[in-house]
C-alpha positions in Angstrom: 1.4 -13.9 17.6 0.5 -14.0 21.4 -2.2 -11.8 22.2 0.2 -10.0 24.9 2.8 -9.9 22.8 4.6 -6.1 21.8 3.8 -5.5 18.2 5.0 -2.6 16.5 3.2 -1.3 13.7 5.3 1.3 11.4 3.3 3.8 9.3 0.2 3.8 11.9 -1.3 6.6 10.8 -1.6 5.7 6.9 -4.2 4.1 5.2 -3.0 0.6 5.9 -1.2 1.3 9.6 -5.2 2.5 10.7 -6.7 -0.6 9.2 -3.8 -3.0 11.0 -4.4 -1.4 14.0 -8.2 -1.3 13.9 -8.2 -4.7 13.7 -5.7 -5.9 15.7 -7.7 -4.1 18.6 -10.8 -6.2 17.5 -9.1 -9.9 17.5 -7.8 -9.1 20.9 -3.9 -7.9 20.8 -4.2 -5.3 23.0 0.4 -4.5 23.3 0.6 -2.2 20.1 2.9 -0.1 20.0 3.2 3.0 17.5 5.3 6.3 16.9 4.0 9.6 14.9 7.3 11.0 12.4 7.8 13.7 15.0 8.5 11.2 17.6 10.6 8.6 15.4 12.2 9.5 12.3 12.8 6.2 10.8 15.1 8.2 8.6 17.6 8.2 11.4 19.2 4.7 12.1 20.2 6.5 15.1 16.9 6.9 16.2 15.6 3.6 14.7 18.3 2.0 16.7 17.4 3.6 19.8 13.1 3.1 19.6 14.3 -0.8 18.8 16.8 -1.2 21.6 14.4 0.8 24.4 10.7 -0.7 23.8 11.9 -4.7 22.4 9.2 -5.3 19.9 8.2 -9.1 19.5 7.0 -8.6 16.1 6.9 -5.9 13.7 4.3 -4.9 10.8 6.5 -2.8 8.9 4.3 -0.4 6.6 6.5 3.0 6.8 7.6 4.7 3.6 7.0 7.8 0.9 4.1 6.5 -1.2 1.7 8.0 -3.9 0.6 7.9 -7.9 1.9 7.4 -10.9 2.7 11.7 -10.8 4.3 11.6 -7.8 6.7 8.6 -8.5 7.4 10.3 -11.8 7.9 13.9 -10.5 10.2 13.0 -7.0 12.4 9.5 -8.6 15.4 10.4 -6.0 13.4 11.0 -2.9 10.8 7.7 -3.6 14.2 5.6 -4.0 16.5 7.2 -1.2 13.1 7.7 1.6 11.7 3.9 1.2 15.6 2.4 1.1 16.6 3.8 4.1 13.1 3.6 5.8 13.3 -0.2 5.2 17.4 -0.8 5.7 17.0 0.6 9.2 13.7 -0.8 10.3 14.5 -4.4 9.0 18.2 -4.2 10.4 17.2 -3.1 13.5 14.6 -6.3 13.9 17.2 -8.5 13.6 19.6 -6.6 15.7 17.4 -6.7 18.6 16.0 -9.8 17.7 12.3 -9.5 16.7 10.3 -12.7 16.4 9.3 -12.1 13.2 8.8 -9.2 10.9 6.3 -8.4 7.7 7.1 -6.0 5.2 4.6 -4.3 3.5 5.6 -4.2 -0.6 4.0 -3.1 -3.5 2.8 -4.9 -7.0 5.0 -2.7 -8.7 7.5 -4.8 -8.0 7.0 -6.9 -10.9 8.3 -6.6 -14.9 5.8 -3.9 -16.9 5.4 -6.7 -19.3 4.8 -9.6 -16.8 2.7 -12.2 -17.7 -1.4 -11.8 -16.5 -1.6 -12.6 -13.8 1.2 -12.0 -11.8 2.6 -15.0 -10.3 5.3 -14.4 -7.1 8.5 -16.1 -9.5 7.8 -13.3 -11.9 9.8 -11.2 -9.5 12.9 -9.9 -11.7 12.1 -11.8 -15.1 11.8 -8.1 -17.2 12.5 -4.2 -16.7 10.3 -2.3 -14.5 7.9 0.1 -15.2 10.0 4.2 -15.6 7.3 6.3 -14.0 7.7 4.0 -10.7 11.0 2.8 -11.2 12.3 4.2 -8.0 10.0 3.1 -5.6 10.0 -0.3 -7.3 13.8 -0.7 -6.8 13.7 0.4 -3.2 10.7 -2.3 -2.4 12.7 -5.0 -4.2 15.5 -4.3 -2.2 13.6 -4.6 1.3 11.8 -7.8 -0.1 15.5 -9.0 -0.6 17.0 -8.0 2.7 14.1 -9.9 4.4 15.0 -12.7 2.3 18.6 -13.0 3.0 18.6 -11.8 6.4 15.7 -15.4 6.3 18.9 -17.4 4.7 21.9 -16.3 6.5 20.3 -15.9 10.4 17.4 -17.8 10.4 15.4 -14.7 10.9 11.5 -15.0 10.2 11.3 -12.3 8.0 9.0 -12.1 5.4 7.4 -10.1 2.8 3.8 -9.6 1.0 2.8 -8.1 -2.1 -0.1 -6.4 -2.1 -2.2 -5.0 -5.3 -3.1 -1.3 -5.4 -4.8 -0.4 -2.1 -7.5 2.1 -1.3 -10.0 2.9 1.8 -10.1 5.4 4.8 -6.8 7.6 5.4 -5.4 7.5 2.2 -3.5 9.9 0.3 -5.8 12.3 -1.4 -3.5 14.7 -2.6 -4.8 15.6 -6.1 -1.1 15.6 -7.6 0.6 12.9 -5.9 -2.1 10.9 -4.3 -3.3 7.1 -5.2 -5.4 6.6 -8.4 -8.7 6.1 -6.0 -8.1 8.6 -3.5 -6.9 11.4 -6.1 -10.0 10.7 -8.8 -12.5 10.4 -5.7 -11.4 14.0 -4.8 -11.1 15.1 -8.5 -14.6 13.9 -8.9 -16.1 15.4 -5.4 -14.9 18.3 -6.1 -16.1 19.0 -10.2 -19.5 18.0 -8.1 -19.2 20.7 -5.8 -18.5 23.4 -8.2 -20.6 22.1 -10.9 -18.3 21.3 -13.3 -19.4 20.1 -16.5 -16.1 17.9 -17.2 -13.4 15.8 -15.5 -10.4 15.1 -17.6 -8.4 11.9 -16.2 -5.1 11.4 -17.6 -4.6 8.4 -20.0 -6.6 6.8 -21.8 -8.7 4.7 -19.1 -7.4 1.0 -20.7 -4.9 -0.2 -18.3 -6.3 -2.9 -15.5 -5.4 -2.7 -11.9 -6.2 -5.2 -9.2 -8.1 -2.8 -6.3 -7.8 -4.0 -2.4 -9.7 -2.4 0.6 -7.0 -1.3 3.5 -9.5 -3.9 5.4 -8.9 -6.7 3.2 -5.1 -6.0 3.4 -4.8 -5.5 7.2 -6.8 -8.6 7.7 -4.4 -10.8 5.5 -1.2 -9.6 6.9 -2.3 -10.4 10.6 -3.6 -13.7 9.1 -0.4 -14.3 7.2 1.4 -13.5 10.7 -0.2 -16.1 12.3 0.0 -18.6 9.4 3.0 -18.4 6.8 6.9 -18.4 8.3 8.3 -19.1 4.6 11.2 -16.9 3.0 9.4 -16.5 -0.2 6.8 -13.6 -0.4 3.1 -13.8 -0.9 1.2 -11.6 -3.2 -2.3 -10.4 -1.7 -5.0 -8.6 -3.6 -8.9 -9.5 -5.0 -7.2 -10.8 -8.5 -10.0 -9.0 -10.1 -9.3 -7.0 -13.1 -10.6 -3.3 -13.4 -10.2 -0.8 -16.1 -9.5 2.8 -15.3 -12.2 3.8 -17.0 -14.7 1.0 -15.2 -13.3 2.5 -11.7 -14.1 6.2 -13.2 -17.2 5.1 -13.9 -18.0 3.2 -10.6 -16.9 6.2 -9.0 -18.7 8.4 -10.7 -21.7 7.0 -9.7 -20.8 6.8 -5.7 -20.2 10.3 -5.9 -23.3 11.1 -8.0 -21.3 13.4 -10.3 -23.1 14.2 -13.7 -20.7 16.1 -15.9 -18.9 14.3 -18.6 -15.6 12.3 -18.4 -12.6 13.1 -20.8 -9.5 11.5 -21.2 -6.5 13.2 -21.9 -4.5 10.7 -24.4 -0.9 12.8 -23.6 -0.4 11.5 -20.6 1.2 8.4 -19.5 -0.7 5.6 -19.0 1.6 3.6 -16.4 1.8 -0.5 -16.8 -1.1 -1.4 -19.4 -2.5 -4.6 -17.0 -1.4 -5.5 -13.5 -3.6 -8.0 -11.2 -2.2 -10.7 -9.0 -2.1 -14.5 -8.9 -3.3 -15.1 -5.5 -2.8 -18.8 -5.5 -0.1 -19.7 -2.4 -1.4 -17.1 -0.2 -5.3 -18.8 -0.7 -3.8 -22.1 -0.4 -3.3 -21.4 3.2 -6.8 -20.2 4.2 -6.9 -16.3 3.3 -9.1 -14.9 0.3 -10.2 -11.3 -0.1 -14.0 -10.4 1.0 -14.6 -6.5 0.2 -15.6 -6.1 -3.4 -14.6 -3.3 -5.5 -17.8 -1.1 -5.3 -18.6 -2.2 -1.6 -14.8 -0.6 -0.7 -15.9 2.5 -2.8 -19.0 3.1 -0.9 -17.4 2.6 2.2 -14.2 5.1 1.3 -16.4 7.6 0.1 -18.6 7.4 2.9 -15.6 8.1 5.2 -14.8 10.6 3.0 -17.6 12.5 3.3 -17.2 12.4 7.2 -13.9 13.9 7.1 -14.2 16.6 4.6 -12.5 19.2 6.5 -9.6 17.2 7.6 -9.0 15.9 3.9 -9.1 19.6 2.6 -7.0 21.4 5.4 -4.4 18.8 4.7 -4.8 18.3 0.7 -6.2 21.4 -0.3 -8.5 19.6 -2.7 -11.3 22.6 -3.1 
């Protein structure tokens, strides 16, 4: 990407959109564009349409869509399905309407079977059923990973897509009933501090694996992966380190510095019993992961802490 060049970066304001932004600003691209919701409903193809058509992006980092835990996906199917599929169709099909250099869109690692083989190659894609609690978001980001492709095929157009592993950091969601695992225990925890309580209760049973990446980490491959990757197949990103539930409960425990006890309630879903990623192509061509798990914790928390009364007047966490 050209350092002058117009780059619009969907989803701004989330916990990846800051990080892209952020760091964009430090390697020198200094043309970012960006749009709150109130300004641009992405919703609205008419409105997506129009933003496209007026400002003429050159490229686009497309992270926009309804995103959260394993409650939220469970509890709101329809609206994770129906939000992220038209979020994508009209952001995608507007880059190639008005021509956009090249495009990235942002997936997820739930794109891949609940049963996939460990760890999770990119040809994995579509080889078994999905896991239920997520199914609808999973369908909708395997759709816009599709579109990208075959828009690729039939125009030519350099649109691609990257996978990343379950992502944490500064600006997440920390809503304590639909928020990510991190965000939502690292409140959850904070907060039994607070009040002294004497247990946490975290559903599951703490045995599944997840892969963890640092919104840092992320932004910083897809702006390398911009500059270095114009292929139609996507690229998985993430640490392809394999963490327990209960190891993260337990690293975050002591961040925080809570000492009550830890209970897990054996009712509740679990989600997809192991899920890391093969990072193979996308270190082939230069990029590897430098934030470890507990130095990303530290650093989330930290933030965290700084910004206690914005994260409770908009989650209502205590």
């Amino acid at each position: 990407m050209e350092k002058n060049a117009k780059i619009y970066v969907s989803g701004h304001s989330g916990l990846v959109g800051n990080a892209v932004c952020k760091i964009l600003k430090t390697q020198g691209y200094e043309n970012i564009i960006t749009r709150s919701h109130k300004d641009l409903d992405l919703l609205s193809q008419s409105q997506t349409d129009e933003f496209f058509k007026k400002e003429k992006p050159d490229y686009v980092i497309h992270l926009a869509g309804k995103v959260g835990g394993i409650r939220g996906n469970k509890t709101y199917p329809a609206d994770y399905i129906y939000e992220n599929l038209t979020i994508n169709s009209n952001v995608i099909f507007s880059s190639h309407k008005h021509k956009v250099k090249k495009l990235l869109n942002l997936g997820s690692v739930c794109i891949y079977p609940v049963l996939a083989p460990i760890p999770i190659k990119e040809e994995y894609l579509l080889t078994g059923p999905l896991e239920y609690t997520n199914e609808g978001y999973a369908l909708a980001k395997i759709a816009s990973l599709m579109m990208c492709k075959k828009y690729f095929e039939q125009y030519g157009d350099n649109f691609i897509s990257v996978m990343p592993a379950n992502l944490y950091g500064p600006f997440d969601n920390f809503d304590p009933l639909n928020g990510h695992v991190i965000p939502m225990l690292m409140g959850r925890i904070h907060k039994a501090k607070l009040n002294g309580d004497k247990e946490v209760t975290i559903w599951g049973t703490g045995k599944p694996t997840r892969d963890f990446l640092y919104s840092e980490d992320v932004a910083d491959a897809l702006i390398f992966i911009m500059n270095n990757y114009n292929e139609k197949e996507h690229l998985n990103i993430s640490t392809s380190v394999e963490t327990s539930i209960k190891d993260l409960v337990e690293q975050l425990v002591k961040v925080i510095g809570y000492t009550g006890n830890i209970s897990y309630d054996t009712s509740k879903p679990d989600g997809t019993p192991k899920r890391y990623l093969d990072t193979t192509k996308v270190n082939s061509i230069g990029w590897k992961a430098k934030v470890s798990l507990n130095e990303g914790l530290n650093k989330t928390y930290k933030w965290f802490l700084e910004n206690e009364k914005y994260i409770n007047d908009k989650y209502h966490i205590w």
